[in-house]
N, C-alpha and C positions, 0 to 999 in steps of 0.2 A: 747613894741609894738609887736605884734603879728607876724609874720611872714606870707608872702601868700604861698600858700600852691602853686605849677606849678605841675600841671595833668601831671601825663607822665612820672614824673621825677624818680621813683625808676625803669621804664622799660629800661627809656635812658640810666642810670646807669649802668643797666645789661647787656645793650647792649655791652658795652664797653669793652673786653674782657681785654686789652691790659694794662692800666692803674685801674679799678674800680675791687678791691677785693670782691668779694661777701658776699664768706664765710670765713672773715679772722682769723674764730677760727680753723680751719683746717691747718694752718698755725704755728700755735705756734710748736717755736723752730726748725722752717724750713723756715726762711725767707731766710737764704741763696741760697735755690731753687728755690726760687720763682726769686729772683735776679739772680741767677746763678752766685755767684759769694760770697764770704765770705767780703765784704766791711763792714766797721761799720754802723749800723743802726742809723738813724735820726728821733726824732718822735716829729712831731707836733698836738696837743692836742686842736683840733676847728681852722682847717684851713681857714673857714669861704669862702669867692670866691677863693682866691688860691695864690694871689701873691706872698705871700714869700714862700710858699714851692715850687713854677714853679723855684721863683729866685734863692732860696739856690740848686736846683737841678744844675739846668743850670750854677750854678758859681762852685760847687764840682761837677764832675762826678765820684769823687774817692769814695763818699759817698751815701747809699741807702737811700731814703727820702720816710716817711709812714708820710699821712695826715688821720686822723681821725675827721669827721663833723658829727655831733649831727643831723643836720636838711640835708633832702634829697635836697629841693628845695635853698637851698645855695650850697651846693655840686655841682650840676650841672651847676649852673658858673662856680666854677672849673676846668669841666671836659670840658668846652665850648671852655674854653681858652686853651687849651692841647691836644683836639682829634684830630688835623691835624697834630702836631707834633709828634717828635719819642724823649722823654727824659726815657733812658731804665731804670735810677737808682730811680724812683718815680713810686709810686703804693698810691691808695684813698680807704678809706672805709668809712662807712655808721656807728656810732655807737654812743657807750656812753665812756665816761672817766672810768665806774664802772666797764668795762668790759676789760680792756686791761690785766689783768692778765690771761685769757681766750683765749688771743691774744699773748701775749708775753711769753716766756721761762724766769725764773731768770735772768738778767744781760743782755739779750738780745737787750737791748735798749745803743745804747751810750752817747745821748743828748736828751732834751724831750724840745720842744719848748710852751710854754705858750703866745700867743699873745693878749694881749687884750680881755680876759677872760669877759664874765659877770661878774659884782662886785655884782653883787643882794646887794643893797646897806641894805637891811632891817634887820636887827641883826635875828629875824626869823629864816630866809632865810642863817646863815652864814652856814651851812652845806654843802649850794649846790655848793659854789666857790670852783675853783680849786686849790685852797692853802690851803683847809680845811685840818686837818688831817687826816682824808678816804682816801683824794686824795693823800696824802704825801707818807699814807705806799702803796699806789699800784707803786706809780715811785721808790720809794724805792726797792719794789721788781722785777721789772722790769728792772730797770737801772743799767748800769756796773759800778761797784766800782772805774772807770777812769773815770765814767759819770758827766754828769750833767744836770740841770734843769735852763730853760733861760727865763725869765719873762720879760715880755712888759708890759705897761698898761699906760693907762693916767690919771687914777681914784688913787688918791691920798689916799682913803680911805682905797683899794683894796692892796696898794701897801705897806701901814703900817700895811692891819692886815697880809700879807705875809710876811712879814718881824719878824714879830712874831712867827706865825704861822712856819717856817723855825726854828725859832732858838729854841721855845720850843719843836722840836721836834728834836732837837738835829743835824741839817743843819750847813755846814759850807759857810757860807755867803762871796761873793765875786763881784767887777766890781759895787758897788752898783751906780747907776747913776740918780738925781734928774733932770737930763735936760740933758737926751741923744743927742739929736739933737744938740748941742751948743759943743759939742766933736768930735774929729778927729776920731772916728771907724767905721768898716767898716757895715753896716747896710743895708739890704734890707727890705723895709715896705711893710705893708698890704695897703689894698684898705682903711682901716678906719683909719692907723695912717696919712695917706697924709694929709686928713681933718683935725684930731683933733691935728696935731703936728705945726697947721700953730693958732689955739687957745689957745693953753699953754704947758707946758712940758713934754714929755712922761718920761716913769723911767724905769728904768729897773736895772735887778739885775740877779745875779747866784746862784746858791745854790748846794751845792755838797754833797755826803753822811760821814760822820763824820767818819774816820775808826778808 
């Protein structure tokens, strides 16, 4: 499904001084000024409207949280739900997954959040998931040696070729969970796992760099 495109929205964006990175390649390996403050970096990869990276903010303030969204006019829910608020340790950018090495320092990442990624179900198409291996050596080089990489999804297809995908590239795999919701941890969801987690099982999984 295509997405609607809302007029206006890469300006409203820029309006936003306070929360919306503009230019966040100008930042690489200076995130701690941008925070002012040397706390570990959190990065979520297709924050999509916003809710879990508002909630992971709002529940760590000990931790800086970076959302990066592909599409402007999702972004901008986002920014809808947050511009009357003051959460100092969250900042938003406008971008591509291809480009975070461009945006991060080596190691500069301590957790990288995956939520409910497009599965592009079509074998075609498997390059463009973010569990591909493109996608793996850029969190690789981005991500700190204490890091790790946190996967959601409800697509079952997406979640077995990550799992793959992970271990042939030499991931150490961990928390692997076929029916997160039916578990005692502690969980803040998106706007689309509410929906899809009341029609079958979300999964999720961790993945860490092999040393």
């Amino acid at each position: 499904m295509r997405l609607r495109k809302i007029k206006g929205a890469r300006e409203a964006l820029e309006e936003n001084k306070y929360y919306f990175i503009s230019h966040p390649e100008e930042n690489k390996g200076k995130w701690s000024e941008v925070f002012k403050n040397n706390n570990p970096i959190h990065l979520e990869v297709g924050c999509g409207k916003g809710n879990f990276i508002i909630g992971m903010a709002k529940a760590f303030p000990e931790i800086n949280f970076v959302a990066i969204e592909k599409f402007e006019s999702v972004l901008i829910r986002a920014l809808e739900k947050i511009e009357n608020e003051e959460i100092p340790n969250l900042k938003i950018m406008n971008g591509d997954a291809l480009t975070l090495c461009d945006i991060f320092e080596a190691g500069e990442v301590f957790n990288i959040y995956l939520n409910f990624s497009d599965p592009w179900p079509k074998s075609r198409h498997a390059k463009r998931r973010l569990t591909y291996k493109t996608f793996l050596d850029i969190y690789r080089n981005i991500l700190n040696d204490d890091g790790a990489i946190m996967q959601k999804t409800d697509n079952k297809s997406l979640f077995e070729f990550s799992i793959e995908s992970f271990s042939e590239d030499n991931w150490v795999l961990s928390n692997i969970s076929v029916d997160l919701h039916s578990e005692d941890v502690f969980n803040i969801m998106t706007e689309y796992e509410v929906k899809k987690s009341k029609l079958g099982p979300i999964y999720r999984l961790e993945a860490r760099k092999r040393r």
